[in-house]
N, C-alpha and C positions, 0 to 999 in steps of 0.2 A: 799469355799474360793473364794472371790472377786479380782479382779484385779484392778486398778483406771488407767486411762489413761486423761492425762491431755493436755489440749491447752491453751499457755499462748498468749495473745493480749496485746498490747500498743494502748490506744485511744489518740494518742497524740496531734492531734487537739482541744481536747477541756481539757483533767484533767492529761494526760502526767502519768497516773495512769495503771500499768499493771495488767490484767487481767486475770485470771485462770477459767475454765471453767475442771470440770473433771467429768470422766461417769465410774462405777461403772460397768463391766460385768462378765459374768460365765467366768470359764478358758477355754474356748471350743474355740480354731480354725477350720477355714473351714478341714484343714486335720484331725483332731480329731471327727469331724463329720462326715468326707466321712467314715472316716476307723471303726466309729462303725455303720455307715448304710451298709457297701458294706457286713459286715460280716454276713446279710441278707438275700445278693446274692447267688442263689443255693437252699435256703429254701422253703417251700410251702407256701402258703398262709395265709392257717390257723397256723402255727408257727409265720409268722411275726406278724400276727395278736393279737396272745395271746402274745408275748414276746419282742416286740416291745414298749419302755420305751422312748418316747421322751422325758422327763423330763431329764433326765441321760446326753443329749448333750443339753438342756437349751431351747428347746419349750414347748409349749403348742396345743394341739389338742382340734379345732372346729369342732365345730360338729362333725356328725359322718364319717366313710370309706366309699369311693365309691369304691367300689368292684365291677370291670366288669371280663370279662374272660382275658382280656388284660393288666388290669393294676390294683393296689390298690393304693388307690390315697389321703391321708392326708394333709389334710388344717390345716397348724400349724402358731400360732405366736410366735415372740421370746422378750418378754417384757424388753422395755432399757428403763432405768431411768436416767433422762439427770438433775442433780443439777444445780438452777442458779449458776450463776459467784458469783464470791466472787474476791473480789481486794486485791490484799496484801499490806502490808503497805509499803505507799510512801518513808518513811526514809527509814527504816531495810530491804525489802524486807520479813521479818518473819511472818508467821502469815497469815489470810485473817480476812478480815474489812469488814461484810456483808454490801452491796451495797445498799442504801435505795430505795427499786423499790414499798413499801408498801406492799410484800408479804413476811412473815417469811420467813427466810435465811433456816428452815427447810426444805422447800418443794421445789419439782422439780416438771420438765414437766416428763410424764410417756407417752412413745410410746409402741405402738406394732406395731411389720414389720409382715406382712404377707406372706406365700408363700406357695409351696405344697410341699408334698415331692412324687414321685410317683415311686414304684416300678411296672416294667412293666414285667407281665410275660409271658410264654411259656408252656401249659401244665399244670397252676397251679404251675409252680415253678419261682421264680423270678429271671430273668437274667441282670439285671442291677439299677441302678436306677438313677435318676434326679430331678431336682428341675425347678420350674418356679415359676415364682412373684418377690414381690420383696425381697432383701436381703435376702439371707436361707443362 
């Protein structure tokens, strides 16, 4: 299931035409992430290793684990599909009137945010974990 989150704009200076802008993401907030990573915390390594589903909280894993004694350390993106604007109609407000910019109203710009996720352990068991880069 998708959720839409939308921004509406007024270009009033020049078409006085409001503007909607909405992005498309998994239902995952930062808590709903922490709370199915933390439940990792306590585990060995090789358990997170094999049972470890970043797809479930909406990344993707590059490449492969850096596995030291200290930490196991995941390079994941999290792909956001950003739709152009669409204008709604000037009279009704009802509706969106795609914008003529010469590229189908179909298609969007497609990001990926990158970041890590790193479980740092003790022992071979993981006692915490954190993220670095950007947006995780």
């Amino acid at each position: 299931m998708l959720f839409r989150s939308c921004v509406t704009m007024i270009i009033a200076s020049i078409l006085g035409i409001p503007l909607s802008a909405c992005s498309s993401h998994p239902p995952h907030s930062a808590l709903s992430r922490d709370a199915y990573l933390q439940q990792f915390v306590g585990q060995s390594s090789a358990y997170i290793l094999t049972h470890l589903q970043l797809s479930q909280i909406g990344y993707q894993q590059v490449g492969t684990v850096e596995h030291t004694k200290q930490t196991l350390r995941y390079q994941v993106i999290r792909p956001v599909r950003i739709p152009i604007p669409m204008a709604q109609h000037p009279t009704t407000g009802i509706g969106a009137v795609p914008l003529n910019t010469g590229i189908p109203s179909h298609e969007s710009y497609d990001l990926a945010l990158s970041c890590y996720i790193i479980f740092h352990l003790e022992q071979n068991i993981a006692t915490s974990v954190s993220y670095s880069g950007q947006l995780c």
